[in-house]
C-alpha positions in Angstrom: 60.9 -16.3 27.8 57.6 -13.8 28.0 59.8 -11.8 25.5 60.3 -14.5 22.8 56.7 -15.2 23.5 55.4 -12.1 22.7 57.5 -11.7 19.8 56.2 -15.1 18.4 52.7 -13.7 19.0 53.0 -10.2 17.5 54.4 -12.6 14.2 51.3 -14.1 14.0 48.9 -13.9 10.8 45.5 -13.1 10.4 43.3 -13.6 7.6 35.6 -18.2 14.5 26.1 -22.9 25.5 22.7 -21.5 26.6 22.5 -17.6 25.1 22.1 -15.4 28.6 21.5 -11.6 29.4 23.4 -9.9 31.9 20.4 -7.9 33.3 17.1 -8.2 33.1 15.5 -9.4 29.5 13.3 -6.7 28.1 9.2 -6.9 28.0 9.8 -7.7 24.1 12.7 -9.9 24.4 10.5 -11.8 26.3 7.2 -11.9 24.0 9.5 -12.8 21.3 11.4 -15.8 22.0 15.4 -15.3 21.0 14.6 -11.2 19.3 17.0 -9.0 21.3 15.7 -5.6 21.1 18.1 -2.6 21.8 15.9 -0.6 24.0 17.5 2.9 25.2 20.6 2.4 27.5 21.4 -1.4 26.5 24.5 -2.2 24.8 22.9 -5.7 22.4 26.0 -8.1 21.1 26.1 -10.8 19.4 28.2 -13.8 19.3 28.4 -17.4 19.2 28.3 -19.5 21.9 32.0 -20.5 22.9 32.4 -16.7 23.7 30.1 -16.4 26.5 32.5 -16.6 29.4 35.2 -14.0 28.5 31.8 -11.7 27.2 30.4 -12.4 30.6 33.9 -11.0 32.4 34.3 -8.1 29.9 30.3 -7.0 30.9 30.7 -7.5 34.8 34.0 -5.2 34.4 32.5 -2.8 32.3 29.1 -2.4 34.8 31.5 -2.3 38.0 32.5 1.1 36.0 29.5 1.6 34.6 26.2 1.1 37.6 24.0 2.3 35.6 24.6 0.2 31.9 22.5 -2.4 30.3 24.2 -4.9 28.4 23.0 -7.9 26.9 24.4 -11.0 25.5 22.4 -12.9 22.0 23.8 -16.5 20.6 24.2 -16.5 17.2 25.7 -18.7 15.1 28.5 -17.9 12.7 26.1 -18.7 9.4 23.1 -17.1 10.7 25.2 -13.9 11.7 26.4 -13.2 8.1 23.0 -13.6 6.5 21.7 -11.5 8.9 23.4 -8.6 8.6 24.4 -8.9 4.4 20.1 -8.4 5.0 20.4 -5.4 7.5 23.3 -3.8 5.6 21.7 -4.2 1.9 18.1 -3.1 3.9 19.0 0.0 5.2 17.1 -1.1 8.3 18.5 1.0 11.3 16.6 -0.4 14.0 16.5 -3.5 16.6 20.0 -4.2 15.2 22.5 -4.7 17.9 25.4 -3.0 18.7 29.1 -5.1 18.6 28.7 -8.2 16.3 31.8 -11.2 16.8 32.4 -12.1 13.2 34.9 -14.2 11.3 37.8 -11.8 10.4 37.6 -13.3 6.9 34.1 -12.1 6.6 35.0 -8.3 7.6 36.6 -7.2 4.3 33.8 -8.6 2.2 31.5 -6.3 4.2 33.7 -3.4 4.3 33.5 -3.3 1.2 30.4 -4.6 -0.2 28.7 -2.4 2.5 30.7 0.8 3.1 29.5 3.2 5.4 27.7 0.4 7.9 30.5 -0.3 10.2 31.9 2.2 12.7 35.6 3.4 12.3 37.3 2.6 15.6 40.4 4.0 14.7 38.6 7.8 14.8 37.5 6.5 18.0 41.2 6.2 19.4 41.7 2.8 19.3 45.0 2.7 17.4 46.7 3.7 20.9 46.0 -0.2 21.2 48.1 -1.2 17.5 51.1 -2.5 19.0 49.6 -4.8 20.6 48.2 -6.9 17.6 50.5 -8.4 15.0 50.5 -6.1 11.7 48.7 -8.7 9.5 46.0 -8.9 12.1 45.5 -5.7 12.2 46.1 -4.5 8.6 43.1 -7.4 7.4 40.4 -5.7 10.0 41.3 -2.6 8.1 40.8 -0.1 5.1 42.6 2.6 3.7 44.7 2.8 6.9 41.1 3.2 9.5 40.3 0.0 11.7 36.6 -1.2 11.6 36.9 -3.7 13.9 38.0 -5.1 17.2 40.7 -7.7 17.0 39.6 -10.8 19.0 40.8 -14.5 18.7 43.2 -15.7 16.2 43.4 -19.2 14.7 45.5 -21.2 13.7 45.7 -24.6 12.9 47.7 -27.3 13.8 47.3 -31.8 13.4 45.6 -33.5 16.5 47.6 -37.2 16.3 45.4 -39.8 18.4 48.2 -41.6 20.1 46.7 -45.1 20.2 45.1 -45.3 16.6 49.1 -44.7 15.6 50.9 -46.9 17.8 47.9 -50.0 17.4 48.9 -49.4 13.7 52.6 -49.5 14.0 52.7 -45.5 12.6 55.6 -43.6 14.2 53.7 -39.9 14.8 57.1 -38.2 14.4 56.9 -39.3 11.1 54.2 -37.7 9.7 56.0 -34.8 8.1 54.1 -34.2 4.6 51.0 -35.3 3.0 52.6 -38.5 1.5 54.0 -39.8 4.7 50.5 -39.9 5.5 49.5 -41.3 2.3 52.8 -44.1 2.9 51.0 -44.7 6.4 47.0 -45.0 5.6 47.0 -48.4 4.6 48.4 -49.6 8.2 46.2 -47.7 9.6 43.1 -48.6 7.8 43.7 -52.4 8.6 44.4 -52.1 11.9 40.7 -50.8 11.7 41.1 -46.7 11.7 40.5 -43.4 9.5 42.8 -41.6 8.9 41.0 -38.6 8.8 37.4 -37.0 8.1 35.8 -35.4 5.2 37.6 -32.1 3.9 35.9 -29.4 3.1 36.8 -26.4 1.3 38.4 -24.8 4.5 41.1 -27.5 4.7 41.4 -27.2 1.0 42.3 -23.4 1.4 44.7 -24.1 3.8 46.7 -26.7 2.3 47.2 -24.3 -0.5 47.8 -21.6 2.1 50.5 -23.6 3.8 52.0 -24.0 0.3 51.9 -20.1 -0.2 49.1 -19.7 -2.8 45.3 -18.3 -2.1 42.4 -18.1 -4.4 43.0 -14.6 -4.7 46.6 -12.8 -5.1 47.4 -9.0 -4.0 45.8 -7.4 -7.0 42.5 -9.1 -6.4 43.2 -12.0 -9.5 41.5 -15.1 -9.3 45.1 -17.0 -8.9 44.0 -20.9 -9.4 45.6 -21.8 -12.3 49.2 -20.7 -10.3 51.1 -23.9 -10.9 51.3 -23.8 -7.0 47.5 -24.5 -6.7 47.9 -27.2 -9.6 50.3 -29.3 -7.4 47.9 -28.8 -4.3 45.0 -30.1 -6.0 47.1 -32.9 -7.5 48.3 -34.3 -3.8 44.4 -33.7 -2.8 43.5 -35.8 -5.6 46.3 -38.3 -4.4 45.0 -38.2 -0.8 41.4 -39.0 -1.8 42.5 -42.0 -3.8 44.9 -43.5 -1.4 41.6 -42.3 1.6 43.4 -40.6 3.2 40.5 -38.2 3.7 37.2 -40.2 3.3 34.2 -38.3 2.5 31.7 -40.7 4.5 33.8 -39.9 7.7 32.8 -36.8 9.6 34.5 -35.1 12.2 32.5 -36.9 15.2 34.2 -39.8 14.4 37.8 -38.3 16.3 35.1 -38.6 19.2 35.2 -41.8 19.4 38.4 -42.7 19.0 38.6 -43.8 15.1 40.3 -41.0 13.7 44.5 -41.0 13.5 44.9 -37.3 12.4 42.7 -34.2 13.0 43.5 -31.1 11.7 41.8 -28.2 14.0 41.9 -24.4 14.3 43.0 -23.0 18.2 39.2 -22.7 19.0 38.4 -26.2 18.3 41.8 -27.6 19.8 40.9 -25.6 22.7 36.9 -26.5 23.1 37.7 -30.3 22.5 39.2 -30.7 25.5 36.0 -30.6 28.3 33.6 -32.6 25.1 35.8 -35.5 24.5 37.9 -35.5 28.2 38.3 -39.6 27.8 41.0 -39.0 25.3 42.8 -36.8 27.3 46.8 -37.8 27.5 46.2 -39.8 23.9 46.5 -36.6 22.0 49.4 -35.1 20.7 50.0 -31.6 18.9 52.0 -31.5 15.2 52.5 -29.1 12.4 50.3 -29.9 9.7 51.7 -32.4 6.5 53.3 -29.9 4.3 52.1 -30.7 0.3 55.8 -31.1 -0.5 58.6 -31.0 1.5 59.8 -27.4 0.6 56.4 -26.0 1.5 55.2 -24.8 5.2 53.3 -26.5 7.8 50.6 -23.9 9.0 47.6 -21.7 7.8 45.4 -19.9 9.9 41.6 -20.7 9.6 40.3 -17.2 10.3 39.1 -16.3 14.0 37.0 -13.3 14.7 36.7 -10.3 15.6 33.7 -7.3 17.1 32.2 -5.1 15.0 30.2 -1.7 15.7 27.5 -1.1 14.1 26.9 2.8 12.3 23.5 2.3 13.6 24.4 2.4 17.5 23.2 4.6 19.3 25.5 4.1 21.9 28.8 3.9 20.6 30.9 5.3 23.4 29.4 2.5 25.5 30.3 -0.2 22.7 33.1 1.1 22.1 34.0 1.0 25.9 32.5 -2.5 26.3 34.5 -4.2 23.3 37.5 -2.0 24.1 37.9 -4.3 28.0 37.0 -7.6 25.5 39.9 -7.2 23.3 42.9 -5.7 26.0 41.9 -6.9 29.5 44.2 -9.4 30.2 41.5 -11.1 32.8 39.4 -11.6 29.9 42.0 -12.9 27.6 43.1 -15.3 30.6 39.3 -17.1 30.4 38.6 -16.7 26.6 42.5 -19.3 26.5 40.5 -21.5 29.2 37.6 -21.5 26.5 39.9 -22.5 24.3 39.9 -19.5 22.5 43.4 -17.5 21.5 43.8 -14.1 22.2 45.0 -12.0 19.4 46.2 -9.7 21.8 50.0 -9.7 22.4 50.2 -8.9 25.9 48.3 -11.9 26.7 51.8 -14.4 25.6 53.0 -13.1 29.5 50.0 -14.9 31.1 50.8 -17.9 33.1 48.1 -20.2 31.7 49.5 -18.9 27.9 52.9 -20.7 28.9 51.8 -23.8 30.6 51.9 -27.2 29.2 48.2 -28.8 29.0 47.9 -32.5 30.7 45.3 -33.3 27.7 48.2 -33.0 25.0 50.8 -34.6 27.4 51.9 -32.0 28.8 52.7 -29.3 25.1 52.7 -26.1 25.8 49.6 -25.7 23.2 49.5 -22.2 23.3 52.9 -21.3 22.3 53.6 -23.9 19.7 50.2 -22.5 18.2 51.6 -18.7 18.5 54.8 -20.4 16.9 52.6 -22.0 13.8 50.4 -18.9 13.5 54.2 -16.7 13.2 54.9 -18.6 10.3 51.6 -19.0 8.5 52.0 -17.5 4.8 49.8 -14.1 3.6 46.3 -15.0 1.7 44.5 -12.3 0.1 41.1 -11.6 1.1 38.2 -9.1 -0.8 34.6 -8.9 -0.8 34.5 -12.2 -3.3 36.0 -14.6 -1.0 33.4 -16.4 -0.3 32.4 -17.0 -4.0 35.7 -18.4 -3.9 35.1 -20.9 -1.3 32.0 -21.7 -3.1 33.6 -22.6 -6.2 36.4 -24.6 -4.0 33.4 -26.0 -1.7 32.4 -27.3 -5.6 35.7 -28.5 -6.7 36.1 -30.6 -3.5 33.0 -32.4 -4.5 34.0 -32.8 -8.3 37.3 -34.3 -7.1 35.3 -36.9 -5.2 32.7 -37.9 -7.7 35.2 -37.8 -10.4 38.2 -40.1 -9.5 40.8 -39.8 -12.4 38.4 -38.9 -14.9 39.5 -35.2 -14.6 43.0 -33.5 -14.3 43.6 -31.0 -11.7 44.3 -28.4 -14.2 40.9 -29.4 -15.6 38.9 -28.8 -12.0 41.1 -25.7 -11.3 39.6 -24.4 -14.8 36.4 -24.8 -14.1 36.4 -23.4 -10.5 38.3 -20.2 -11.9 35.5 -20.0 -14.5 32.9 -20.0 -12.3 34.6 -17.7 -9.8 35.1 -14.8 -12.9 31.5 -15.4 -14.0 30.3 -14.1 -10.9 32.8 -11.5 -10.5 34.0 -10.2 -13.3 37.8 -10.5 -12.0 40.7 -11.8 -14.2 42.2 -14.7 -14.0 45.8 -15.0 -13.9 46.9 -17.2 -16.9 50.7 -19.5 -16.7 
């Protein structure tokens, strides 16, 4: 079984608390609220807050080693993390900067190469002794021109929460729920026996319905691929799904909270960090696939994760290095960042114990492995430096399709999206 396990894992596809210090804050730190400054001899990372445990393992490890190190630990949030360092990059500033940076692998090709030269090659550093013990597509999308630049972390993919009692108190067999219009066929039961049936989509979930359907905004040759008759038939089910409500735009995620919501789709991370906020609906929640867009398209996508950086600046790499090095390959660590609901990237960590064992708030699923299983057969998306002008023009189109009703054809909306998208990049788009 650990065998199969770690061969599900290594198929896995890649494409995200109180902030603390492990020693002593510095004079400045101190004088300047949440500013982290590196002084000499302290390793500075950032990440956001869900990370804090297996950080906190991975820096009491590393000092046990190391007596003598300084490392400390800075919340940021995902947002803030990316402006701040497209400012540092595009600056030139080379100071006060920390040293290993947890970002969305999705974000780490745009900054490869929109900013070249800023982020440390890890692979010169000898990490690839580490590569078979991250999938290929993983490791190939942390990469360029064969170097790795970053430290593979968490993966994520994304599977349908199914509240048990919203189903069952509207007569809606969960098995049943195969595709995108069994959900459709099964909204109106749900919304009189006084339900959602899910929250608002945003762009993300847009991406990964056409992901699950084997089409991105991008294809391999860095063409804006909207108008692929693939994404036509996605948008045309969205467009479906908003009219029937099956996604209302008034609804936000809080409401699975309390109860209302019959269907949640949710990457690893926020499967995994549900569980200790809403522990009342513990043994009501079952895992699924996602609803395929049409029965001879896939159930999964993956919904990014993240990964460390090191900064060029640093002017202590070898410590970084060292430091991220026990984050990403300990399997200690790995065992706490799956209790924070986080899931390891790294393959070795499919032998842990708490990896294979069934999780009383899901009834008892082994959540872990049917995730490794969905991540395995998530389809390839293509990401460059312009992805996220892509989901901007998607963020768009999600609000056009709302506002519009039928006014608009989903070849129409696509259009426009891919418009805007080679406006501000200059890339083709793909005509059919």
């Amino acid at each position: 079984m650990k065998k199969v396990l770690a061969l599900v894992l290594a198929g896995v596809l890649m494409v995200g608390i109180v902030g603390c210090t492990t020693k002593k804050e510095t004079k400045e730190q101190e004088d300047n609220g949440d500013k982290v400054t590196a002084e000499e001899g302290t390793v500075v990372i950032w990440a956001w807050d869900q990370n804090l445990p297996p950080i906190d393992l991975a820096v009491k490890k590393y000092e046990e080693a190391n007596p003598d190190s300084n490392v400390t630990f800075d919340v940021q949030s995902v947002p803030d993390t990316v402006d701040k360092l497209s400012v540092f990059f595009s600056s030139g500033v080379k100071t006060d900067l920390p040293d290993l940076v947890l970002v969305d692998n999705l974000q780490i090709q745009s900054f490869l190469q929109q900013y070249p030269g800023k982020i440390t090659n890890i692979s010169a550093m000898g990490y690839d002794k580490h590569k078979q013990n991250f999938s290929a597509a993983h490791w190939d999308i942390l990469s360029t021109d064969g170097s790795l630049y970053a430290f593979p972390f968490d993966i994520a993919p994304v599977m349908m929460q199914v509240n048990l009692d919203v189903v069952e108190a509207a007569g809606v067999d969960p098995d049943s729920l195969n595709t995108w219009n069994d959900v459709i066929a099964a909204a109106p039961a749900i919304k009189n026996a006084g339900y959602h049936v899910t929250s608002a989509f945003a762009e993300g979930s847009l991406i990964g319905m056409m992901q699950s359907a084997g089409i991105g905004i991008y294809d391999k040759e860095g063409h804006i691929d909207l108008l692929n008759p693939i994404a036509v038939e996605v948008i045309e089910k969205f467009m479906e799904m908003t009219q029937a409500g099956v996604q209302d735009p008034l609804v936000s995620g809080d409401a699975y909270n309390t109860g209302e919501l019959a269907i949640s789709l949710d990457p690893a991370w926020l499967i995994g960090e549900k569980m200790p906020i809403v522990p009342e609906l513990s043994g009501k929640i079952k895992l699924y696939p996602i609803p395929a867009v049409a029965d001879n398209y896939g159930q999964s996508y993956n919904d990014g994760g993240s990964s460390f950086i090191l900064l060029e600046t640093s002017k202590l790499k070898e410590a970084a290095y060292a430091m991220a090095e026990i984050l990403t390959t300990d399997l200690e660590v790995q065992d706490v960042a799956l209790a924070q609901g986080l899931m390891p990237g790294y393959i070795p960590a499919a032998e842990l114990e708490s990896f294979q064992t069934g999780l009383d708030y899901y009834n008892g699923q082994p959540v872990w492995q049917m995730l490794a299983e969905s991540a395995s057969d998530t389809l390839p998306i293509y990401v460059n430096k312009d992805y996220q002008v892509g989901k901007d023009a998607l963020k768009n189109m999600v609000i056009d399709v709302i506002n519009s009703g039928t006014n608009k054809s989903a070849i129409d909306i696509l259009k426009e999206a891919a418009t805007q998208i080679e406006m501000q990049t200059g890339r083709k788009v793909n005509q059919y």
